[in-house]
C-alpha angles and dihedrals in degrees: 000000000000128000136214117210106178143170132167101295108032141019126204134206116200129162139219101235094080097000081260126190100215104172141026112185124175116217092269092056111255125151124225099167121088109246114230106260104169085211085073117014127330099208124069101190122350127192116245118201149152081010138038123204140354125330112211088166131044113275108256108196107179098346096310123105120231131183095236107181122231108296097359124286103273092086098063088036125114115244128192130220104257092170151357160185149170087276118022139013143192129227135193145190128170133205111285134186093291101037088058089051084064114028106022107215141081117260143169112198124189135193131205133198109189129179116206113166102314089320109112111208117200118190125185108198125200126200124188105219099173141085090251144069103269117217117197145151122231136202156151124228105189117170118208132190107255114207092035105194136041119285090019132117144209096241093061082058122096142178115240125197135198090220102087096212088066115094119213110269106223112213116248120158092231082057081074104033087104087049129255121001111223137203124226128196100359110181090208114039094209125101121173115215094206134147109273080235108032108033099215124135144092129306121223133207126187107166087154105056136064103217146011135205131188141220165162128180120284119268106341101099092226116183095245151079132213117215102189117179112205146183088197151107118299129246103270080051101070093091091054108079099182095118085211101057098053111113104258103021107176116214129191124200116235104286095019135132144195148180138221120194138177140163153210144197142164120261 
């Protein structure tokens, strides 16, 4: 079922299976979200959670394997409608008969779609449900188009960042042929993704998060970029599967809860 939160400068389609945001417009109509093209990726902006990759080995949690699916299994669950509003709602979904087989723990997760101005805030919210301490990784995966206007291309994009020691990255498509490029111990957790001319983009803000990668599929010069804001391994640690050992492992003590935002806007 998809769902349309809305206010008087921006509207937002997002679905139940996933809990998916599939579309940012602004009032004018223009689309930011990538738009699902199987020829280049069928997603636009999955939900990762309790797992972060790709898992080329079984998961092991505490000595024990699991079959933890890519990227973890939030992203393919069915979420109901626990509240809403004009402008924002809020969606949730709790661990179930297969969710346990693979990630052993009780959990209720929540996301939140928020307008605020033209500022969309997304919050991902975990709740340990068991009698343990729950390990788990978290992440966004939001696809934007990039370029985002006619006659432009991805190469006159950059990505800007707040920390002053960290240069622009300027987009190429070989930047992404290993995979995603991540970034490590940011002071400020915010990057724009803007034309190198014209400045015009979207900024993106992540408080909640340690690090963010980037990406766009491998050699297929797709006209869009990924920003995914994780708590998660890093990228040398895709082939290790031991969930504990993953750099920025979150944990939550038995009744916890927490929550991950971040945010995006036009500019």
């Amino acid at each position: 079922m998809q769902i349309t939160i809305k206010n008087t400068q921006a509207t937002v389609v997002c679905q139940t299976l996933g809990a998916e945001l599939l579309s940012y417009q602004t009032a004018s109509g223009k689309e930011y979200m990538w738009q699902k093209d199987p020829a280049y990726w069928a997603k636009t902006s999955p939900v990762l959670f309790p797992y972060i990759g790709a898992v080329p080995a079984p998961v092991n949690i505490h000595g024990k394997d699991y079959d933890m699916p890519r990227h973890g299994f939030v992203k393919d669950a069915d979420f109901q409608v626990k509240e809403q509003g004009d402008d924002y709602v809020v969606l949730m979904t709790a661990a179930t008969d297969y969710t346990l087989s693979v990630f052993p723990y009780d959990f209720t997760f929540t996301v939140t779609f928020r307008l605020d101005g033209p500022a969309l805030h997304v919050s991902y919210g975990v709740a340990n449900k068991g009698t343990e301490e729950m390990p788990f990784l978290i992440g966004g995966h939001p696809a934007f188009f990039c370029p985002m206007e006619e006659g432009e291309q991805f190469t006159e994009y950059m990505l800007h960042f707040e920390d002053e020691n960290v240069e622009d990255l300027h987009l190429q498509y070989p930047l992404f042929d290993n995979d995603a490029v991540l970034y490590e111990n940011l002071t400020h957790r915010t990057v724009k993704l803007i034309h190198q001319t014209t400045k015009k983009g979207i900024r993106f803000d992540f408080p909640d998060y340690l690090s963010v990668a980037f990406w766009t599929p491998i050699k297929k010069d797709a006209p869009f970029l990924c920003i995914e804001p994780w708590c998660g391994g890093t990228m040398d640690q895709v082939p290790n599967t031991h969930l504990l050992e993953k750099k920025y492992v979150q944990y939550l003590a038995a009744g916890q809860s927490k929550e991950y935002a971040f945010s995006f806007a036009p500019c």
